[in-house]
N, CA, C and O atoms as a printed pandas DataFrame, in Angstrom:
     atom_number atom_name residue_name chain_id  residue_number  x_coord  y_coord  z_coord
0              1         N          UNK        A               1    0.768  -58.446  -47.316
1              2        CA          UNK        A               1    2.103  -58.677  -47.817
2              3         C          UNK        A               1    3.017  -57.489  -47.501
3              4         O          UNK        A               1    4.207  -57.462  -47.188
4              5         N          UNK        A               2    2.138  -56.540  -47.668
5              6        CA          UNK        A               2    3.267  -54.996  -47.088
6              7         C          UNK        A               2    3.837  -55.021  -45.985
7              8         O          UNK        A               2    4.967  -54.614  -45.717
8              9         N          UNK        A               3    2.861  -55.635  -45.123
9             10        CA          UNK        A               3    3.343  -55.354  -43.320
10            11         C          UNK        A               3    4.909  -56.543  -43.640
11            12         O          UNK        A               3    6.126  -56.378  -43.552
12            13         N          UNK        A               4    4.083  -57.618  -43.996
13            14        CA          UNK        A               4    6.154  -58.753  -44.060
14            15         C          UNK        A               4    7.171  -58.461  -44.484
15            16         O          UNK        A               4    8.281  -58.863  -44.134
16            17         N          UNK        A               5    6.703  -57.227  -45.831
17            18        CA          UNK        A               5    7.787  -56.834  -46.300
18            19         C          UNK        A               5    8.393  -55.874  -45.032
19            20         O          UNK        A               5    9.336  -56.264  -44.343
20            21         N          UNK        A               6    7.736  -54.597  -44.825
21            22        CA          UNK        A               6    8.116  -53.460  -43.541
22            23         C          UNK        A               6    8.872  -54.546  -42.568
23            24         O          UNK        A               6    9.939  -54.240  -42.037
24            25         N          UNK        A               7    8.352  -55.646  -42.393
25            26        CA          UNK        A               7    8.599  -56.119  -41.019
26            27         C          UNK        A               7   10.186  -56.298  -40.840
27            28         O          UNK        A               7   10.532  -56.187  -39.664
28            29         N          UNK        A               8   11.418  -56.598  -41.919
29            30        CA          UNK        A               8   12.381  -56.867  -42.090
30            31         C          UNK        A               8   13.134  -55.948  -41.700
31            32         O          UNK        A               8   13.951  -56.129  -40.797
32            33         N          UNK        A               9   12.948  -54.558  -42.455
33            34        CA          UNK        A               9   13.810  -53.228  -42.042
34            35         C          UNK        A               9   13.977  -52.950  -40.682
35            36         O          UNK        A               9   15.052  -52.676  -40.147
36            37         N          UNK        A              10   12.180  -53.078  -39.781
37            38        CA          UNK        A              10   11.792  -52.757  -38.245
38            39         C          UNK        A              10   13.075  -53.897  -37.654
39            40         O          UNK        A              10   14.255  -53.834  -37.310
40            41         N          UNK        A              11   12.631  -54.322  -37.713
41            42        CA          UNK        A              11   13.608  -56.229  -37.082
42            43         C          UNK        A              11   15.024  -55.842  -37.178
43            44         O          UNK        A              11   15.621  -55.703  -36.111
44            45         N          UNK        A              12   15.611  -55.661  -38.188
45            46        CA          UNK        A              12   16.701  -55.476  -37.935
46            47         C          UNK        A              12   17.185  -54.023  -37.488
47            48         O          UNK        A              12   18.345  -53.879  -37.104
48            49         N          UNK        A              13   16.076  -52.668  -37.549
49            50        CA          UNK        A              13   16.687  -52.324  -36.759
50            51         C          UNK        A              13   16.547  -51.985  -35.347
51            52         O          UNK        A              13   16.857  -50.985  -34.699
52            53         N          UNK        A              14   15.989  -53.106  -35.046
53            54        CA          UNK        A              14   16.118  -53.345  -33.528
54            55         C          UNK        A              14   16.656  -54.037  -32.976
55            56         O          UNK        A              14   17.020  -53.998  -31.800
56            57         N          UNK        A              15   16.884  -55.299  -34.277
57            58        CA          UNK        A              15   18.519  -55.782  -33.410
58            59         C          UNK        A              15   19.256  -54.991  -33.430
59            60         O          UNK        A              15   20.185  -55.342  -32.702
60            61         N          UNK        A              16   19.509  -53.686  -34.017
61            62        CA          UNK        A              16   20.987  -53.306  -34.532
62            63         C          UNK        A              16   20.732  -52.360  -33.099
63            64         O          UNK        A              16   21.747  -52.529  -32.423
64            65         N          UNK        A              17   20.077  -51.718  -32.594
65            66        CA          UNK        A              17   19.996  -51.207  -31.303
66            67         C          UNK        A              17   19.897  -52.307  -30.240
67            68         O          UNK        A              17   19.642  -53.508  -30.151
68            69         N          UNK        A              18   20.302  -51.044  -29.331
69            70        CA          UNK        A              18   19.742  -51.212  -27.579
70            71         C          UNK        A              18   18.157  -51.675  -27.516
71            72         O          UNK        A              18   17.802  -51.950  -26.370
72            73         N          UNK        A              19   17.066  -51.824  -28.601
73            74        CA          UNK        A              19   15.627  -51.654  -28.256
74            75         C          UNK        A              19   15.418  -53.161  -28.024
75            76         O          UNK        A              19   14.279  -53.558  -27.780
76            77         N          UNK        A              20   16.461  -54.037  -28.084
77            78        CA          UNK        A              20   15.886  -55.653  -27.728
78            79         C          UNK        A              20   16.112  -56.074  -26.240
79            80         O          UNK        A              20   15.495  -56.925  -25.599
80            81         N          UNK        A              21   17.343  -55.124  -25.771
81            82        CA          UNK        A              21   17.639  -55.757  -24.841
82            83         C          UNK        A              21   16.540  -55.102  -23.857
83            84         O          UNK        A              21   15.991  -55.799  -23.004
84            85         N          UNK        A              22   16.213  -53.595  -24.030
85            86        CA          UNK        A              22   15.358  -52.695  -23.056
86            87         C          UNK        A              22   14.053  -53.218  -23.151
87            88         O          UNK        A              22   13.294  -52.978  -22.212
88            89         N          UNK        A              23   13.560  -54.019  -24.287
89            90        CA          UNK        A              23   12.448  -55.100  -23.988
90            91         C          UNK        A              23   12.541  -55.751  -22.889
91            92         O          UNK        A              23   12.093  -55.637  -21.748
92            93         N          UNK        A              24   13.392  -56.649  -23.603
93            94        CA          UNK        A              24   13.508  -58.015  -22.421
94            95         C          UNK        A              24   13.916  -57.743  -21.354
95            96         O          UNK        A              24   13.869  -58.760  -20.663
96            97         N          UNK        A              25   14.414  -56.675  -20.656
97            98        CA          UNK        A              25   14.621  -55.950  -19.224
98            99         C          UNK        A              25   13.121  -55.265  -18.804
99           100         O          UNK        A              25   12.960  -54.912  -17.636
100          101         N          UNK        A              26   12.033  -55.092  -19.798
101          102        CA          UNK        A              26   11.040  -54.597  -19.039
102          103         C          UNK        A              26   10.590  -55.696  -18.148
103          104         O          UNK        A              26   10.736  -56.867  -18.498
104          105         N          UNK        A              27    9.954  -55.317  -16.811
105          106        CA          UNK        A              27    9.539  -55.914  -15.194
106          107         C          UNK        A              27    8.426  -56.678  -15.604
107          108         O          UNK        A              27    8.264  -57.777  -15.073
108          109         N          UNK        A              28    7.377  -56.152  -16.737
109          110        CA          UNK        A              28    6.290  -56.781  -16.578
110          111         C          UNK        A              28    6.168  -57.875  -17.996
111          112         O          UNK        A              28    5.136  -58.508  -18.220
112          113         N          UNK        A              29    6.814  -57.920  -18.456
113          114        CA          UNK        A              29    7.235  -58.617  -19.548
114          115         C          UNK        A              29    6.626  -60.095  -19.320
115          116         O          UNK        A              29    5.928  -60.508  -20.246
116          117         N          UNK        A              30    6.788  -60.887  -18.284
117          118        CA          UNK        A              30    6.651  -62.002  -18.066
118          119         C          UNK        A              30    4.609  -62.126  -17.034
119          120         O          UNK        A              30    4.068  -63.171  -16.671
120          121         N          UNK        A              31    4.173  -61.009  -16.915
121          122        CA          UNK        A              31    2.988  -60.947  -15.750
122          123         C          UNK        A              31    2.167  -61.068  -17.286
123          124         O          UNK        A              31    2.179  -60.369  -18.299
124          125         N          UNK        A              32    1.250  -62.702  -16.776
125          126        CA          UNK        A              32    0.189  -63.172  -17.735
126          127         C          UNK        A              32   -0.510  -61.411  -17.755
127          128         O          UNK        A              32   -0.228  -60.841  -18.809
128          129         N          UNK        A              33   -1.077  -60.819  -17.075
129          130        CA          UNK        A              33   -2.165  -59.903  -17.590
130          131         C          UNK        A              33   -1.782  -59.147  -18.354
131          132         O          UNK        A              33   -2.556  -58.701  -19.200
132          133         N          UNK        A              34    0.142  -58.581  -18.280
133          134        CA          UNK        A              34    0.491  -57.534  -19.528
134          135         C          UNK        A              34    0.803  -58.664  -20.896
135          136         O          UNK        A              34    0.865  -58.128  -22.002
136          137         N          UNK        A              35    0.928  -59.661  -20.852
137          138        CA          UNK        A              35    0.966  -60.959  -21.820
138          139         C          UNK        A              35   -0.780  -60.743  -22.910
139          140         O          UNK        A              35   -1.015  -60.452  -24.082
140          141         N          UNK        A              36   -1.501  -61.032  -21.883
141          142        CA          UNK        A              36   -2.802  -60.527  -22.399
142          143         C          UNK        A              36   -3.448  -59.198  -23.006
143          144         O          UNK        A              36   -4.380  -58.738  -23.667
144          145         N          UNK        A              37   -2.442  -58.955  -22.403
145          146        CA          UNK        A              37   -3.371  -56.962  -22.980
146          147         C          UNK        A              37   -2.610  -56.951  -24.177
147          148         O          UNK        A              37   -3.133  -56.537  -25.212
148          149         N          UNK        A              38   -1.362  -57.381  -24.162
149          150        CA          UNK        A              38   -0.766  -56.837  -25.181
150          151         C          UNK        A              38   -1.398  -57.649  -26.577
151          152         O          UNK        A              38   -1.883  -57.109  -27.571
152          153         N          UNK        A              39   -1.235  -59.070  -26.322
153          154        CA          UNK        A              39   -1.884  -59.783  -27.192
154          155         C          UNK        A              39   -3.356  -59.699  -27.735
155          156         O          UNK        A              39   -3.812  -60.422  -28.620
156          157         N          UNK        A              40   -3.974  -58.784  -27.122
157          158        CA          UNK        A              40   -5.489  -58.546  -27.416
158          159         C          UNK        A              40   -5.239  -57.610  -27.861
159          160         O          UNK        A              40   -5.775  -57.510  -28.965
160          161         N          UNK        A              41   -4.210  -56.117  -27.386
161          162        CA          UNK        A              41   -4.603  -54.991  -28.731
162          163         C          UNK        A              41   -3.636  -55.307  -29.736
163          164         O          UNK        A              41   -3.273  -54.431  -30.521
164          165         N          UNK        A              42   -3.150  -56.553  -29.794
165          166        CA          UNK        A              42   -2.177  -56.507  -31.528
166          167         C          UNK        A              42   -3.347  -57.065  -32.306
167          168         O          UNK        A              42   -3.544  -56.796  -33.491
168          169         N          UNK        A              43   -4.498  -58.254  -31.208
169          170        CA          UNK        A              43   -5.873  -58.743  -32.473
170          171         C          UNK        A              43   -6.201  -57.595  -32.901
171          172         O          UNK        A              43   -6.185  -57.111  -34.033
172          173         N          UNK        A              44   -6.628  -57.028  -31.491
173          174        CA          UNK        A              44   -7.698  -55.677  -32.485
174          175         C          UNK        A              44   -6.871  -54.941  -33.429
175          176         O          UNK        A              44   -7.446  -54.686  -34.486
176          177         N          UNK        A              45   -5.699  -54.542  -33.326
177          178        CA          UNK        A              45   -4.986  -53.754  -34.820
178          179         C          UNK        A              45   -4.647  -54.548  -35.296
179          180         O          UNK        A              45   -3.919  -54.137  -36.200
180          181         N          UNK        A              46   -4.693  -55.621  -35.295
181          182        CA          UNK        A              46   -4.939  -56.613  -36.606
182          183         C          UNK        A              46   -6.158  -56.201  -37.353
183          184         O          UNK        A              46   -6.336  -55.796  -38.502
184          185         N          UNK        A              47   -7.004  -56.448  -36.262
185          186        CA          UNK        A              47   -8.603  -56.921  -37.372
186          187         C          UNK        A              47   -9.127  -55.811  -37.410
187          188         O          UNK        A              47  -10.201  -55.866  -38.010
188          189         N          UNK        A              48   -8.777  -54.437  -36.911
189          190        CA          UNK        A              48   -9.187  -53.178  -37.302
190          191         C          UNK        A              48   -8.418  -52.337  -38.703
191          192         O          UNK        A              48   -8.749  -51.349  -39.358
192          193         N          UNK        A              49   -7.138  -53.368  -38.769
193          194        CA          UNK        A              49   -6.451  -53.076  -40.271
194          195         C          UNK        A              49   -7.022  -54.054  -41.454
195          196         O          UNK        A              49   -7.282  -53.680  -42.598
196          197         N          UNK        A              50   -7.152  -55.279  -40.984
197          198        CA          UNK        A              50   -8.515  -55.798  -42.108
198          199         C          UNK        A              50   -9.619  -55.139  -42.322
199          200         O          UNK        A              50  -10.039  -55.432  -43.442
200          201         N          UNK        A              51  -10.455  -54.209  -41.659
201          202        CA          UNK        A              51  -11.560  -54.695  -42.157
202          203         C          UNK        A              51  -11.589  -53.080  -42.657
203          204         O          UNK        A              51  -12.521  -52.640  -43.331
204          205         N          UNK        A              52  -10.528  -52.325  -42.265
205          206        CA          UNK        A              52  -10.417  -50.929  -42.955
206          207         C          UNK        A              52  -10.207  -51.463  -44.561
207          208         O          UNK        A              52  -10.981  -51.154  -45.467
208          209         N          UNK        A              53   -8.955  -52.362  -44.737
209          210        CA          UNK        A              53   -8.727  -52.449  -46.040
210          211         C          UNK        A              53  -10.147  -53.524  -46.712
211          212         O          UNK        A              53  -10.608  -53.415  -47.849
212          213         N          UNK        A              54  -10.439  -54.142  -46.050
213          214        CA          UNK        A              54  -11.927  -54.851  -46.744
214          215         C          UNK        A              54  -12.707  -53.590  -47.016
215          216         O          UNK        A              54  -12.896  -53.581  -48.232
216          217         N          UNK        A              55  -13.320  -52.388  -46.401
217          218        CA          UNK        A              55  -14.185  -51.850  -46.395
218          219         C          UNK        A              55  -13.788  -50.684  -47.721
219          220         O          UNK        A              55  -14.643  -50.208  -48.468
220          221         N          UNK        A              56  -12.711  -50.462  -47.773
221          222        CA          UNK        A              56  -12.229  -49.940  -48.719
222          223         C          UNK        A              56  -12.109  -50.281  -50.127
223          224         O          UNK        A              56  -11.850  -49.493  -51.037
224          225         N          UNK        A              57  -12.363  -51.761  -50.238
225          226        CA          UNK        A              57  -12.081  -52.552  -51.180
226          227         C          UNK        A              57  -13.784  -52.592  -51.444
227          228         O          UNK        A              57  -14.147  -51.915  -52.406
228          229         N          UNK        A              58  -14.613  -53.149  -50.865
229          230        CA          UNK        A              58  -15.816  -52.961  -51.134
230          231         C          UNK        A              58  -16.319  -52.281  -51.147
231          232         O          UNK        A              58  -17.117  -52.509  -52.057
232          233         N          UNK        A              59  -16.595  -51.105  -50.610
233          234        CA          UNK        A              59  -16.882  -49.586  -50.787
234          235         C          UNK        A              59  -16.973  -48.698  -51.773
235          236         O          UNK        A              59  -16.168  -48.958  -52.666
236          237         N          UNK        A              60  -17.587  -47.808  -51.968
237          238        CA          UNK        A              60  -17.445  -46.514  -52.606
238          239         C          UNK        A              60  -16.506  -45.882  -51.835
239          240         O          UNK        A              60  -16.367  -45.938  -50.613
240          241         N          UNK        A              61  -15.744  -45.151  -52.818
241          242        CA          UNK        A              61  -14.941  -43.945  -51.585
242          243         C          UNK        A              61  -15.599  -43.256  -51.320
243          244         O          UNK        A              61  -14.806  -42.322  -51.204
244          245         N          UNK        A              62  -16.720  -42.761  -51.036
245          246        CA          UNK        A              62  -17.706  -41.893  -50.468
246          247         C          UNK        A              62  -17.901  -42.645  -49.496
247          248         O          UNK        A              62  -17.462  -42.131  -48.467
248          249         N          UNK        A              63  -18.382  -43.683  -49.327
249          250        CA          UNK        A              63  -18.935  -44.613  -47.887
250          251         C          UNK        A              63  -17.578  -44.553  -47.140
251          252         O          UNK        A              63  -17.564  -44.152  -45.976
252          253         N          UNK        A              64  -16.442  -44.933  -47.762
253          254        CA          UNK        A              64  -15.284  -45.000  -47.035
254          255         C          UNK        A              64  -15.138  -43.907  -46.351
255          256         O          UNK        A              64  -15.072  -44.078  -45.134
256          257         N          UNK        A              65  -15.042  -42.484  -46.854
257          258        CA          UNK        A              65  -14.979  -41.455  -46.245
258          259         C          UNK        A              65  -15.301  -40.736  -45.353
259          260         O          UNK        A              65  -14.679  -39.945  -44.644
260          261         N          UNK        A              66  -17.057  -41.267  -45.459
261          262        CA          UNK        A              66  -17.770  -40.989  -44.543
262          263         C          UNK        A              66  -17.765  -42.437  -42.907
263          264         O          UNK        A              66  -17.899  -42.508  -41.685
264          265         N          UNK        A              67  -17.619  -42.912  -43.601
265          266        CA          UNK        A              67  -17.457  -44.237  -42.278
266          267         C          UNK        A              67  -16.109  -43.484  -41.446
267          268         O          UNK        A              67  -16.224  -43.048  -40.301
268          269         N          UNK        A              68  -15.084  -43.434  -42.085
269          270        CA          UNK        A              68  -13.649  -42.637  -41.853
270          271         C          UNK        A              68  -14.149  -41.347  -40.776
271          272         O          UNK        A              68  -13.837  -41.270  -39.588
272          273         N          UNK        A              69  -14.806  -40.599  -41.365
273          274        CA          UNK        A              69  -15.331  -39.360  -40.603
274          275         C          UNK        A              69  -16.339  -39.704  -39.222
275          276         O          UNK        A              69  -16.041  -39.002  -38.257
276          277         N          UNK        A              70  -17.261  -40.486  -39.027
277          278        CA          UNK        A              70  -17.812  -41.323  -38.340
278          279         C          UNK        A              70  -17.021  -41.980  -37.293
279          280         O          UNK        A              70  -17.176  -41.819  -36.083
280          281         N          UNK        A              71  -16.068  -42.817  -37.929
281          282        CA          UNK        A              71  -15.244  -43.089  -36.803
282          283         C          UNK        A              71  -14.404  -42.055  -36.257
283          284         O          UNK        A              71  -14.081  -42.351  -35.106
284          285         N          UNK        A              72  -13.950  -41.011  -36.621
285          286        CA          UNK        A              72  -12.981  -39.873  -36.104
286          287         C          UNK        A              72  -14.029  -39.203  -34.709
287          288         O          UNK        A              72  -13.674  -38.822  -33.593
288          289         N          UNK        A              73  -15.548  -39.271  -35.397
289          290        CA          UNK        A              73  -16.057  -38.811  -34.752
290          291         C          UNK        A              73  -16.828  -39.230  -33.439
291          292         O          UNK        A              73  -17.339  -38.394  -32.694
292          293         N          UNK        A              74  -16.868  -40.467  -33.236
293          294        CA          UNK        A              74  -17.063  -41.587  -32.598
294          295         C          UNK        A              74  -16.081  -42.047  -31.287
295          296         O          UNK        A              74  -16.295  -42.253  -30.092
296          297         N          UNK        A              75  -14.718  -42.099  -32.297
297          298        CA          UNK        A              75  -13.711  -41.739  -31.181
298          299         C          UNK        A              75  -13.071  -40.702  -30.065
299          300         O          UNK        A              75  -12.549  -40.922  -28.972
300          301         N          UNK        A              76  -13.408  -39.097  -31.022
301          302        CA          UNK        A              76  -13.866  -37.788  -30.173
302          303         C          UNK        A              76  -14.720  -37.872  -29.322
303          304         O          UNK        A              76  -14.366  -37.393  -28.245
304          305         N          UNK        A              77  -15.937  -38.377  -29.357
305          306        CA          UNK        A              77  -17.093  -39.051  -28.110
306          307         C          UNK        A              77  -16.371  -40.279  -27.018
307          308         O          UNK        A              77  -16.539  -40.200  -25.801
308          309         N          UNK        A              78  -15.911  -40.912  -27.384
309          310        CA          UNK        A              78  -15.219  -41.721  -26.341
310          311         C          UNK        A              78  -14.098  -41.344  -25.523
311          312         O          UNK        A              78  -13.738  -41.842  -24.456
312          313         N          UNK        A              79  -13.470  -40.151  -26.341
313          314        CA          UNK        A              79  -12.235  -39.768  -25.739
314          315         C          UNK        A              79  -13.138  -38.755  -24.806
315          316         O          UNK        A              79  -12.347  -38.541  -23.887
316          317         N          UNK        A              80  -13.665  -38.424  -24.670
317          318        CA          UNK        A              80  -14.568  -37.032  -23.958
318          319         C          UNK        A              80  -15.450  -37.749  -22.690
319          320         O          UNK        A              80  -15.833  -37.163  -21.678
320          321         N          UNK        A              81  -15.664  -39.194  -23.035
321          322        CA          UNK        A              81  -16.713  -39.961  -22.233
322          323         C          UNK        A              81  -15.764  -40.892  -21.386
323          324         O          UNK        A              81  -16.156  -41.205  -20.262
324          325         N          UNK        A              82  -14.992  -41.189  -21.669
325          326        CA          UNK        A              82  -13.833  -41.705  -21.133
326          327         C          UNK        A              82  -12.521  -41.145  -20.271
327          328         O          UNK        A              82  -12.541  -40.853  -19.075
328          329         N          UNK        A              83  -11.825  -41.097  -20.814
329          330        CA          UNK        A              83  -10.633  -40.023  -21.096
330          331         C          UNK        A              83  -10.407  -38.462  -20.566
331          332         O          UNK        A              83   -9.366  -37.837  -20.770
332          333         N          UNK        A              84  -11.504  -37.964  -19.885
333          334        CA          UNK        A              84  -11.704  -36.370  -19.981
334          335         C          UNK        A              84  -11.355  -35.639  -19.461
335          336         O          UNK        A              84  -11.781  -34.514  -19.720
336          337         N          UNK        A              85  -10.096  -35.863  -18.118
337          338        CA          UNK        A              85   -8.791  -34.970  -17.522
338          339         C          UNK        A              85   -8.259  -35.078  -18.676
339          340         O          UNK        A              85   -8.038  -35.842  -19.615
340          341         N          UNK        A              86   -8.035  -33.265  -17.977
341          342        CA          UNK        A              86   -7.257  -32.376  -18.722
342          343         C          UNK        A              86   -5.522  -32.983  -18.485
343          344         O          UNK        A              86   -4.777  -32.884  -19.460
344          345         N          UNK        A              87   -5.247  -33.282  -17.841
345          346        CA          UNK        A              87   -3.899  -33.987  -17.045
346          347         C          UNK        A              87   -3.394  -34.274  -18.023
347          348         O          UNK        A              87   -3.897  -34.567  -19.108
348          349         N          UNK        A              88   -1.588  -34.166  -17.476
349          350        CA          UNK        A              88   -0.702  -35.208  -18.577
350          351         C          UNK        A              88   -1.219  -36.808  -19.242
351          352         O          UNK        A              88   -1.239  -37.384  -20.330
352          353         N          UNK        A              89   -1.502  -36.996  -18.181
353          354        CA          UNK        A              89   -2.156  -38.792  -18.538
354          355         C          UNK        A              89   -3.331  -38.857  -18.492
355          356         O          UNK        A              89   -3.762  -39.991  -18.283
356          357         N          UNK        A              90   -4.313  -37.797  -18.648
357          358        CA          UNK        A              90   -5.577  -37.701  -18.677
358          359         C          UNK        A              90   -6.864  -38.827  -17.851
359          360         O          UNK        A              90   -7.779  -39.616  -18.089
360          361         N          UNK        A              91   -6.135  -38.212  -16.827
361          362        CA          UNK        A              91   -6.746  -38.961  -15.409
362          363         C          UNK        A              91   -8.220  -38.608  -15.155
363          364         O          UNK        A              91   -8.425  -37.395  -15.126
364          365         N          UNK        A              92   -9.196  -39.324  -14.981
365          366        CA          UNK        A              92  -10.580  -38.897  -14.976
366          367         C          UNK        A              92  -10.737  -38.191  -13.580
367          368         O          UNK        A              92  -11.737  -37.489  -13.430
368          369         N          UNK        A              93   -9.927  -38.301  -12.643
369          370        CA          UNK        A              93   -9.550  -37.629  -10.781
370          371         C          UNK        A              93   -8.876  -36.684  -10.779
371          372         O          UNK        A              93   -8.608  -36.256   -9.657
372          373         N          UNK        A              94   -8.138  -35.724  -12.297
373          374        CA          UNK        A              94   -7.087  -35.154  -11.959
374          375         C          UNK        A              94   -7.617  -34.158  -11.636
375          376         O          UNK        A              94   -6.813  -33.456  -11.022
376          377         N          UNK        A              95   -8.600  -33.694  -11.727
377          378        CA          UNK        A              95   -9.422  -32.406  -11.160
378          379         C          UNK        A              95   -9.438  -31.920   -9.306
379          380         O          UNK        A              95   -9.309  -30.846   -8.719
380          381         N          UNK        A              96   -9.694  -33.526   -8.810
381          382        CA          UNK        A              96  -10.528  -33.806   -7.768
382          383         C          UNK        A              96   -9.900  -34.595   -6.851
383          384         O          UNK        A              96  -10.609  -35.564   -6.579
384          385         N          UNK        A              97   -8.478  -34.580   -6.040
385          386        CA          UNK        A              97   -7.771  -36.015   -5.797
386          387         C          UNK        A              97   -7.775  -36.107   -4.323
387          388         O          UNK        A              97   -7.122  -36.902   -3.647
388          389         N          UNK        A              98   -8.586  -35.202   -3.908
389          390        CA          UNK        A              98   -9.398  -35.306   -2.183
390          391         C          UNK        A              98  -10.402  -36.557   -2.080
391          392         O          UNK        A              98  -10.569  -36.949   -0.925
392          393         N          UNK        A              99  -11.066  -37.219   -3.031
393          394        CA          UNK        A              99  -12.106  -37.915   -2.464
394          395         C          UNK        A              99  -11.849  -38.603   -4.087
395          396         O          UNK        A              99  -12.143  -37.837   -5.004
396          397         N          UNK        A             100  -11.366  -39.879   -4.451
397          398        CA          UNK        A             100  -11.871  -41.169   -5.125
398          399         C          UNK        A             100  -12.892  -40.961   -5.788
399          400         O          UNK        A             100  -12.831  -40.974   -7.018
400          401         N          UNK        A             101  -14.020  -40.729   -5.147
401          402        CA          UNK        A             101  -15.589  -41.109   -5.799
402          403         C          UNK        A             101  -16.047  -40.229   -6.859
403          404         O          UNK        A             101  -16.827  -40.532   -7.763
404          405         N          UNK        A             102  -15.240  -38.623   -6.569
405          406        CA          UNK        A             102  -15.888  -37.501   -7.504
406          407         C          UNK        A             102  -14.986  -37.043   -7.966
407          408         O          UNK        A             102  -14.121  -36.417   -7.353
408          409         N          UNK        A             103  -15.023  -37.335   -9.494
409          410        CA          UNK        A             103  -14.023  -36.639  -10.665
410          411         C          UNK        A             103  -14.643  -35.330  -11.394
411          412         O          UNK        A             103  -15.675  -35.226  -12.057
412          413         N          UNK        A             104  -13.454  -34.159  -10.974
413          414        CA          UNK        A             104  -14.200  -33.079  -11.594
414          415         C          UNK        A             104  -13.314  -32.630  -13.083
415          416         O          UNK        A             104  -13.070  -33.732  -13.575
416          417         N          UNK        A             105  -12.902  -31.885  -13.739
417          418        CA          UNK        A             105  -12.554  -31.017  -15.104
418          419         C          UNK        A             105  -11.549  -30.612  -13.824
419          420         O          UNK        A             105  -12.003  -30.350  -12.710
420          421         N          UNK        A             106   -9.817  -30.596  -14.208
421          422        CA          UNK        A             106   -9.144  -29.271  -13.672
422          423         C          UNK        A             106   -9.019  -28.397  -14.753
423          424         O          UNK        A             106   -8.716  -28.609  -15.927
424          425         N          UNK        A             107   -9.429  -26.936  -13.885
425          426        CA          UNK        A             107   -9.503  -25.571  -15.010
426          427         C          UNK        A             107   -7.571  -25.735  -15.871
427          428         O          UNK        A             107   -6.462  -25.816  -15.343
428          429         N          UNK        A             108   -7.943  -25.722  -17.098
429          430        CA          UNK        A             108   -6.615  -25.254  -17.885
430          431         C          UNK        A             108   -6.087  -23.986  -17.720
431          432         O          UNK        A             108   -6.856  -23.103  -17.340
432          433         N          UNK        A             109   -5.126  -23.767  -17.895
433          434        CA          UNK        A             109   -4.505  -22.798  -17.748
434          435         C          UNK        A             109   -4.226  -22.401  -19.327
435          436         O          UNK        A             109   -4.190  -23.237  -20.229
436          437         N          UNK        A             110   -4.050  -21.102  -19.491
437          438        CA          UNK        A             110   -4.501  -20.349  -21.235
438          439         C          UNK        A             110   -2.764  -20.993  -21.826
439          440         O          UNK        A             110   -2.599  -21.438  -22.962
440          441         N          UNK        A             111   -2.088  -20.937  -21.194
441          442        CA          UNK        A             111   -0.634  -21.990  -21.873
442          443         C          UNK        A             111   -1.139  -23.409  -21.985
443          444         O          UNK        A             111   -0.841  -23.879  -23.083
444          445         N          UNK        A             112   -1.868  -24.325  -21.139
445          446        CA          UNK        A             112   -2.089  -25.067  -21.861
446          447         C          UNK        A             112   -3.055  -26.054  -22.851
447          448         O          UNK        A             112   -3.038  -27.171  -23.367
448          449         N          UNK        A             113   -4.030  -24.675  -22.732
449          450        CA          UNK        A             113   -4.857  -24.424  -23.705
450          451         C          UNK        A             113   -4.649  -23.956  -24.857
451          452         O          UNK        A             113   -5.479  -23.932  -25.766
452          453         N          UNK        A             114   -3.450  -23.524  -24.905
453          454        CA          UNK        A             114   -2.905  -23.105  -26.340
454          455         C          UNK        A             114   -1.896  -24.144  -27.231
455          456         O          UNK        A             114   -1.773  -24.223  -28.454
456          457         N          UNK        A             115   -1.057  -25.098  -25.887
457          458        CA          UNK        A             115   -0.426  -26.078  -26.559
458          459         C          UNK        A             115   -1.179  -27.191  -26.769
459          460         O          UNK        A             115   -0.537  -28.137  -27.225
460          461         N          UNK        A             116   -2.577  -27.416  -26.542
461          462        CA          UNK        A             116   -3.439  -28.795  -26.811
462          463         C          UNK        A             116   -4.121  -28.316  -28.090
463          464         O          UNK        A             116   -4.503  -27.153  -28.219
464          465         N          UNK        A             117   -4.277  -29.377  -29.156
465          466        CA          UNK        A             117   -4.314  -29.318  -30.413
466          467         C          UNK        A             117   -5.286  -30.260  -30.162
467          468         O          UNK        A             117   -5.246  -31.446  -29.834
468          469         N          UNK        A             118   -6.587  -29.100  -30.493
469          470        CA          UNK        A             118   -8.418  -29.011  -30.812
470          471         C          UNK        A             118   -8.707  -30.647  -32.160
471          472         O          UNK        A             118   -9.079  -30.610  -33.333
472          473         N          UNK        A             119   -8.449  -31.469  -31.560
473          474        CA          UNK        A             119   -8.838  -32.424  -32.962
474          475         C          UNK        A             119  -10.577  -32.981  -32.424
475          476         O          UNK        A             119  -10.634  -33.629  -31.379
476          477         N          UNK        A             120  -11.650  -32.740  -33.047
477          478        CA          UNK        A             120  -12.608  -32.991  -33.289
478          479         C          UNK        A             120  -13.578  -32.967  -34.106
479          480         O          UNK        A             120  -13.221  -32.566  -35.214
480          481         N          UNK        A             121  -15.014  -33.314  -34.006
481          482        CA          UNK        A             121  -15.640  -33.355  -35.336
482          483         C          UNK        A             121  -16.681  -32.537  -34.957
483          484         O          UNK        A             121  -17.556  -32.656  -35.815
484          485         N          UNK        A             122  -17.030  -31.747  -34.079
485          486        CA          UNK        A             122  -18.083  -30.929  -33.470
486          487         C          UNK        A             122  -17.537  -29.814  -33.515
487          488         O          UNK        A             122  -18.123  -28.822  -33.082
């Protein structure tokens, strides 16, 4: 019921901006596969906001907390196994962009090793 209520304020103020029309001017707006992606991660944050609030509801807040911590930590492993250029867009090639096949680590530089903010559970 919260999200329908929120949903009114968002809505209008995006009619009240430029943000409807710069939608409907995006290129890929109409290509079935961005139709699909998009529609598959609104299920999953759908049903990843159910089953947080189910699990919460049935739970101890101790289980909650720790499931909570679990997943933080779970997702730190995927982002590392996945994800693991250092790069603006964290390109798995940004190391290595002579040869496709072999993705290496590019060395950081101590500036921007100082502006990346350490979030993990290790």
């Amino acid at each position: 019921m919260t999200n329908i209520i929120c949903l009114i304020p968002v809505a209008a103020t995006i009619m009240a901006t430029s943000e409807a029309r710069s939608v409907a001017a995006f290129p890929h707006a109409r290509d079935p596969g961005f139709q699909f992606a998009l529609l598959w991660s609104a299920t999953l944050a759908g049903l990843m906001n159910y089953l947080v609030f189910l699990s919460a509801a049935v739970n101890s807040p101790l289980t909650t907390s720790i499931t909570g911590q679990v997943t933080v930590c779970l997702c730190a492993v995927c982002e590392r196994v996945f994800f693991w250029g250092w790069g603006a867009l964290a390109s798995a090639t940004h190391g290595n962009q002579s040869t496709s096949s072999t993705a290496t680590h590019a060395p950081k530089s101590a500036a921007s090793r100082a502006a990346t903010p350490y979030i993990g559970c290790i």
